[in-house]
C-alpha positions in Angstrom: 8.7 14.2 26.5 8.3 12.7 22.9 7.3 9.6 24.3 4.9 11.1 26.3 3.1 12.7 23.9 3.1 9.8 21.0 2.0 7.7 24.3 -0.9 10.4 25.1 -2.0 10.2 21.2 -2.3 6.4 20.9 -4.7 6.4 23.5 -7.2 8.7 21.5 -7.2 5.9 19.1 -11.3 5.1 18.6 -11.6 6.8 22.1 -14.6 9.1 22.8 -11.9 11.7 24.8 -12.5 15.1 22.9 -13.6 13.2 19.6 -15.4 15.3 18.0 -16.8 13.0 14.9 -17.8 9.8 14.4 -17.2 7.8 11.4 -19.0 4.5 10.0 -17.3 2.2 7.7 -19.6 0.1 5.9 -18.7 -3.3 4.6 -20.9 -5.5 3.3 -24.0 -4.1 5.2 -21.6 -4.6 8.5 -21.2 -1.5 10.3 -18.1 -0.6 12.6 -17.9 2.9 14.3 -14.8 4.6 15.3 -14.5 7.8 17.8 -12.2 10.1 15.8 -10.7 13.6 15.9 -10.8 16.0 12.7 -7.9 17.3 13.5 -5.9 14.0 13.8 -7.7 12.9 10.2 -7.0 16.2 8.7 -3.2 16.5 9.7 -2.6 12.8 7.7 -5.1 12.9 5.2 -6.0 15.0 2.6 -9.1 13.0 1.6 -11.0 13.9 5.4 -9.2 17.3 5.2 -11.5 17.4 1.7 -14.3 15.9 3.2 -14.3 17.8 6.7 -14.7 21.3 5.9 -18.3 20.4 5.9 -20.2 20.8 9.4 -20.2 16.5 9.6 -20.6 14.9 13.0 -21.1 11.6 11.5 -19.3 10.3 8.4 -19.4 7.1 6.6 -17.2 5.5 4.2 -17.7 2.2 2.2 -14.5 -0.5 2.2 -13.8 -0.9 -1.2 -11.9 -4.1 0.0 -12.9 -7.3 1.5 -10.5 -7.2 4.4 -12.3 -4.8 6.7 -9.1 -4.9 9.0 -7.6 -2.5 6.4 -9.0 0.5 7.4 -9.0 0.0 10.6 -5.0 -0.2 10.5 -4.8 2.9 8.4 -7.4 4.7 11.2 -4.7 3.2 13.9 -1.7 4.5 11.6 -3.1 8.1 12.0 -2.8 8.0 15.9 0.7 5.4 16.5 2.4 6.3 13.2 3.5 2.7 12.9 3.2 0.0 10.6 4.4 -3.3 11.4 6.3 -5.8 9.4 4.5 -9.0 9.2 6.4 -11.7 10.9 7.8 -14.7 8.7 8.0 -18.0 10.0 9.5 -19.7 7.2 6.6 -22.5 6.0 3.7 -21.2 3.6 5.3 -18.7 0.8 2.3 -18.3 -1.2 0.1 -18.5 2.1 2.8 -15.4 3.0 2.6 -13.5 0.1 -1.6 -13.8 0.2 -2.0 -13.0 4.0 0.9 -10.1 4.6 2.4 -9.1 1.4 -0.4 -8.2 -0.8 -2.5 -6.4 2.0 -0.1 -4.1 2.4 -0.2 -3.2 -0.9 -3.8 -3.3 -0.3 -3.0 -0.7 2.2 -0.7 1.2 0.1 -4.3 1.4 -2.8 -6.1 2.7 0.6 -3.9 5.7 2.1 -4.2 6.2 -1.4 -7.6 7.3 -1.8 -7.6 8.6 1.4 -4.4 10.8 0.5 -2.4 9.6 3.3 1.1 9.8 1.7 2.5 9.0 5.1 1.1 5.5 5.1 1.9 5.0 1.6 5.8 5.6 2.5 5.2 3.2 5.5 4.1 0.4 3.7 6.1 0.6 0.9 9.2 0.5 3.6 7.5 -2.6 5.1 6.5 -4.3 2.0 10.7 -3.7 0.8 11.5 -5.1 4.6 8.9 -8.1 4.4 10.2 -9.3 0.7 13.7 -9.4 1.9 12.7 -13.1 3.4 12.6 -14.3 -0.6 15.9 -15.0 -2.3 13.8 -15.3 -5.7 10.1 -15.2 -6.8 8.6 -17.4 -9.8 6.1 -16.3 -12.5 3.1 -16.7 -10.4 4.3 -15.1 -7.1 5.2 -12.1 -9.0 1.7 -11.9 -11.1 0.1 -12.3 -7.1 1.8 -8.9 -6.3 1.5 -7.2 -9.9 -2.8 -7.9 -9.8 -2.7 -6.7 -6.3 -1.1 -3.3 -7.1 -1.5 -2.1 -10.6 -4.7 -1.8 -11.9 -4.6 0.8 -9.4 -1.7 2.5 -9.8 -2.3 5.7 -11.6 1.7 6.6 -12.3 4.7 5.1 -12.3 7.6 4.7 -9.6 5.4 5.2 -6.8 6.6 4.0 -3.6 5.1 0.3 -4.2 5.8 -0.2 -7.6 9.2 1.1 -7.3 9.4 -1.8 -4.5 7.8 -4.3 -6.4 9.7 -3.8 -9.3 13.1 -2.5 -7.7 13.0 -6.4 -6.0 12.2 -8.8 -8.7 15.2 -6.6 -10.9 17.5 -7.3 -8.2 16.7 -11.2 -7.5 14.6 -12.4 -10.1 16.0 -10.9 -13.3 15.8 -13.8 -14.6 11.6 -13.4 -15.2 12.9 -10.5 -17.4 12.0 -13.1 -20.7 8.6 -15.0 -19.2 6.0 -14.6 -21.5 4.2 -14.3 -18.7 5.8 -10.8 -17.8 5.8 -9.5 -21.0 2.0 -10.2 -20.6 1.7 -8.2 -17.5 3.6 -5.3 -19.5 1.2 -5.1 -22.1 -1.9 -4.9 -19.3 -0.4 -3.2 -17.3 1.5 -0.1 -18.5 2.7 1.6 -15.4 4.6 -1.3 -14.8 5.8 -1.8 -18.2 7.0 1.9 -17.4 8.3 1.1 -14.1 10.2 -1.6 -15.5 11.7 0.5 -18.3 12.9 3.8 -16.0 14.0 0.8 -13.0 15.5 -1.5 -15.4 17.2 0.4 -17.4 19.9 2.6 -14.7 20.3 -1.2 -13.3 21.4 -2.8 -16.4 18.5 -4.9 -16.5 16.9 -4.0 -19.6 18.8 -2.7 -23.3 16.9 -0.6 -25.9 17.6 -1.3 -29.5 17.2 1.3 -32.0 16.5 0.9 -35.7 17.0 3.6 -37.6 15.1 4.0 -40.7 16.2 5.1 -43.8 
């Protein structure tokens, strides 16, 4: 019966069958239209819940980022609940890492401002499944994912940073002393703070206190 019904809702996905909006996502004067249902956007996100209290028949939204694909998986997330992990197949690291690792963080900024803590769980889950194929990241693979996620990160330990952070603890402690991570730290304080609340309970990270007299 489950089955049945998750099988009934994918095929609403951008279908005219009872939609009852339209929205058009903008990107780069391209226009792509999807056939949607309020009540499928409002029950994931908060953001069209916001937005749809309104009497809209037509909405539009602007992609704030330059893979257009991106929205269109969070738009297909709302109707399969699934988020795959990108496959692997062991050539290209940084090519990996570019193409599939830092756009589902690029995801995980999008359900984001759509308030779609759902998808923000999902591809945290993935990006922690996807990262397991790396015994060990260097400097620059590291600063790839720390760019990608944190100058929009508005708090620390959320699902992505905690995954971000929680890995390179775990198999790269040894970046703990780069200058080029203490760098990130200093731009970047919610994952200075991550690394602090993550490293700390891991025996990563020691605080020395000086006390003045």
């Amino acid at each position: 019966m489950n089955q049945t019904k998750e099988a009934d809702r994918k095929t609403l996905y951008n279908s005219p069958t009872f939609s009852d909006i339209k929205i058009r996502q903008i990107h780069k004067g391209k226009v792509t239209e999807y056939a949607a249902h309020k009540a499928v956007l409002c029950a994931h996100s908060g953001w069209f819940m916001a937005a749809l209290t309104g009497h809209f028949k037509h909405l539009r939204v602007r992609s704030m980022f330059t893979m257009t694909t991106l929205f269109q998986i969070m738009m297909e997330f709302f109707y399969n609940m699934d988020l795959k992990t990108p496959p692997y197949y062991g050539h290209g690291t940084d090519t990996y890492i570019e193409d599939s690792l830092v756009p589902l963080i690029d995801i995980h900024t999008l359900a984001g401002k759509y308030d779609v803590r759902s998808l923000q769980r999902a591809s945290a889950d993935v990006f922690k499944k996807a990262v397991q194929y790396y015994p060990t990241f260097t400097v620059d693979r590291l600063e790839l994912l720390v760019h990608a996620h944190y100058p929009f990160c508005t708090s620390t330990c959320c699902d992505m940073g905690e995954a971000i952070v929680t890995f390179m603890l775990k198999n790269s402690s040894s970046l703990m002393q780069s200058p080029a991570v203490h760098s990130l730290v200093r731009q970047y304080g919610n994952f200075g703070g991550d690394m602090f609340v993550l490293g700390i309970p891991a025996n990563k990270l020691s605080v020395k206190c000086t006390l003045l007299q």
